[in-house]
C-alpha angles and dihedrals in degrees: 000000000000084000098055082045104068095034092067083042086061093042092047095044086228103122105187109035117109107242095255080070101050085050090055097035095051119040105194098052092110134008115271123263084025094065091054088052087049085047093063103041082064097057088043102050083038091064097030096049118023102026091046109171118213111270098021103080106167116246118244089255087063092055089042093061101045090051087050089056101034093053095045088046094048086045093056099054096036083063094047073054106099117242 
């Protein structure tokens, strides 16, 4: 998710907001309803990932998804990127 990150920092030209706030900032990032489902992966892979409470590690399916979505995500906007 860092990744995807910095990659819409870099397609927004907006180099410190987290990406909840680029999504927010910058309507067209991603197609609607798709940003709210990218939204969400953030949060998800935020709490799952990052704020792990003791007793609830996330399964490698969990990390796989959010990889999958992270990477396709991150691939979308570095092709809307000029050469």
């Amino acid at each position: 998710m860092a990744a995807l990150e910095c990659v819409a920092r870099k397609a927004c030209g907006d180099p410190n907001p987290t990406l909840r706030k680029l999504l927010e900032r910058h309507s067209g990032l991603i197609p609607k309803p798709l940003d709210s489902a990218v939204e969400k992966a953030w949060g998800f892979a935020s709490e799952r990932g990052r704020h792990i409470r003791e007793g609830e590690e996330p399964t490698r399916a969990d990390a796989e998804l959010i990889v999958g979505i992270a990477a396709t995500v991150a691939t979308f906007l570095a092709r809307k990127l000029p050469d």
